[in-house]
C-alpha positions as CSV (number, residue, x, y, z in Angstrom):
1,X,13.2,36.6,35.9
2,X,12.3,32.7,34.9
3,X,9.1,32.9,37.2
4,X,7.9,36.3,35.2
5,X,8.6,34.8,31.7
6,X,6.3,32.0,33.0
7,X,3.7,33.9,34.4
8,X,3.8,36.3,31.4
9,X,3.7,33.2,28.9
10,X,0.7,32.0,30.9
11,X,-0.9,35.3,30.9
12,X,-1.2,35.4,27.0
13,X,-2.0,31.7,26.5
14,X,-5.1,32.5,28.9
15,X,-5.7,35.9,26.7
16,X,-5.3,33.9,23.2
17,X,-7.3,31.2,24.2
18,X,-10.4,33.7,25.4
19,X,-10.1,35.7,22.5
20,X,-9.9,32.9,19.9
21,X,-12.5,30.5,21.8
22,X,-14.8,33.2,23.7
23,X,-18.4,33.4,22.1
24,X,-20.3,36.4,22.8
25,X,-23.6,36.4,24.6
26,X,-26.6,36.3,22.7
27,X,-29.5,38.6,24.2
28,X,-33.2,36.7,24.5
29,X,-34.9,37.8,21.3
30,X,-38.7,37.8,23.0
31,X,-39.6,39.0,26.5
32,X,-41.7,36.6,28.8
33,X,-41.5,33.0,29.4
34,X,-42.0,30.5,25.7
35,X,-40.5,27.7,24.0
36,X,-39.8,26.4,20.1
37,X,-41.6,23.6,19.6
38,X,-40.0,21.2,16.7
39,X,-41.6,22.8,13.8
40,X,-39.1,26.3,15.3
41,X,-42.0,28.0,16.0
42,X,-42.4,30.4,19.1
43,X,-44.9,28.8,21.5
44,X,-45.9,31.1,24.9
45,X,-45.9,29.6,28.2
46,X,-46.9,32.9,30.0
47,X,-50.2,32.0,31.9
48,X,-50.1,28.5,31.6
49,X,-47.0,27.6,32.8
50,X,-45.1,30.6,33.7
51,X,-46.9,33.1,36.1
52,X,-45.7,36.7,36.6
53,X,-45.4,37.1,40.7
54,X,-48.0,39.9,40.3
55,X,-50.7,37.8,39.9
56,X,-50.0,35.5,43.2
57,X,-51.5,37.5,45.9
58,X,-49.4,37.2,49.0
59,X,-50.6,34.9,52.0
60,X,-52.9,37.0,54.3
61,X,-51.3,36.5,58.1
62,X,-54.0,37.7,61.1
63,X,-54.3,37.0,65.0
64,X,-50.8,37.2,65.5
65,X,-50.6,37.2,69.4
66,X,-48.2,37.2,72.0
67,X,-49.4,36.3,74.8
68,X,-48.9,34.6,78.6
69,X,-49.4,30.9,79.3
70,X,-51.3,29.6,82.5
71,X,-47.6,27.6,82.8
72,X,-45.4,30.9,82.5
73,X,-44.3,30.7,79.3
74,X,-44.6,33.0,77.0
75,X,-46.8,31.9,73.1
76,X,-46.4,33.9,69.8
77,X,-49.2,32.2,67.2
78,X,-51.3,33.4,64.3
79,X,-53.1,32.2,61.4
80,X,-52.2,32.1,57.7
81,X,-54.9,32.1,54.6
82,X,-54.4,31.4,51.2
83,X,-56.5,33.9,49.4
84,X,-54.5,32.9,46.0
85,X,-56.6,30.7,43.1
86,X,-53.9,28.2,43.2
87,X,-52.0,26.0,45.9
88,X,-49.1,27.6,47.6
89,X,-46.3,25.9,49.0
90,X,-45.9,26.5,52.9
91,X,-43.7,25.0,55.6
92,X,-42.2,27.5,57.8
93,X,-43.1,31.0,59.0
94,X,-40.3,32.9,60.5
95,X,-40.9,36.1,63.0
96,X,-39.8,38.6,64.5
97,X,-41.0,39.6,68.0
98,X,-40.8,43.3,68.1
99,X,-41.1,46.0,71.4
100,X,-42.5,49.3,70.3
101,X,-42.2,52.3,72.7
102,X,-42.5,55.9,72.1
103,X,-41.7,55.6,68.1
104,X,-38.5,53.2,68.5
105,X,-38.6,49.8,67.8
106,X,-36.1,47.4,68.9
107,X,-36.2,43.7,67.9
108,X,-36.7,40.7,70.9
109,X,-36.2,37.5,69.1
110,X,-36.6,35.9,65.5
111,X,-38.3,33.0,65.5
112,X,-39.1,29.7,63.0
113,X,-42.2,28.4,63.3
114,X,-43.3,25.2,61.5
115,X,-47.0,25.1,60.1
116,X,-48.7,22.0,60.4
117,X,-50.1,21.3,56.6
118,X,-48.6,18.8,54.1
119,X,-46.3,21.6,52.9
120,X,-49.2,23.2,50.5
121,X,-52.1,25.3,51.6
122,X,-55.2,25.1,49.2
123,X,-57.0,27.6,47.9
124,X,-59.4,29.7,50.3
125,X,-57.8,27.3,53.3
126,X,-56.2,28.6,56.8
127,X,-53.7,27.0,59.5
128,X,-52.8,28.4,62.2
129,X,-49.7,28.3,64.0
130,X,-48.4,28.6,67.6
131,X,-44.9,28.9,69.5
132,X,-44.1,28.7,72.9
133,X,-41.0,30.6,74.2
134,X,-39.4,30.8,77.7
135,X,-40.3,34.2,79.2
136,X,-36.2,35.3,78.8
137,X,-36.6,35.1,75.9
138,X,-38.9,39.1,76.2
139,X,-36.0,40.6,78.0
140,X,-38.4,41.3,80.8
141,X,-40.5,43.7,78.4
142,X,-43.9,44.1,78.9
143,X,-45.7,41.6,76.5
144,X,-48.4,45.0,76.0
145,X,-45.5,46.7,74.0
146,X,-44.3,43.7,71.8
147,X,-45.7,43.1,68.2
148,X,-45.6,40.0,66.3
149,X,-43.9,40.5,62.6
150,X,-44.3,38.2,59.8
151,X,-40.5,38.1,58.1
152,X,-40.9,35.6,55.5
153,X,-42.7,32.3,54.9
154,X,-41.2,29.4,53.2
């Protein structure tokens, strides 16, 4: 009976103490990205400091490969172009080696690859980018039936 009296007493200390200290939530009063500046005035950032995702145009990925090696092994590559007006940040492109047959898909492997830039790719610029895997790796799949898939890029 002690231990419920505590945990009771507890219980509305924690409710009081909500209840008298709580603050509600106030809801942003203007959509978009902005700032007061010291005069309290309402200043926009959109476009100049803030851009809306839509206008970033995803990285264009082409010539992605799987192919055999003279040496057995097995190489996944591809290239990456930034068609965007601005410098994007690139590091790692991870993959997914896919086997299509009659309208199923099952996945192989999912792979990191890293790209060789200084972790930004300019404006207009490519890099291309090349794995090599050990043949197990394919589940002894024919390497006609397997598609490379771009997962995400970091």
């Amino acid at each position: 009976m002690l231990n419920f009296l505590r945990f009771f007493l507890a219980l509305a200390l924690l409710l009081v103490g909500l209840g008298w200290f709580g603050q509600p939530a106030i809801a942003q009063e203007h959509e978009g990205c902005w700032m007061l500046n010291s005069a309290g005035q309402l200043v926009s950032l959109n476009g100049s400091v803030c851009l809306p995702a839509a206008t970033l145009t995803p990285l264009i990925f082409s010539d992605l490969l799987v192919r055999n090696t003279a040496d057995g092994r097995v190489e996944v590559s591809g290239t990456v172009t930034n068609r965007n007006s601005q410098p994007m940040p690139l590091v790692l492109v991870e993959y997914k080696l896919i086997y299509e047959q009659d309208q199923s898909q099952e996945l192989l492997y999912e792979g990191i690859v890293p790209i060789g830039t200084t972790g930004v790719l300019e404006p207009g610029a490519s890099a291309s980018f090349s794995r090599s895997l050990n043949p197990h790796r394919l589940q002894q799949k024919p390497i006609e039936g397997i598609k490379v898939q771009v997962a995400r890029y970091l």
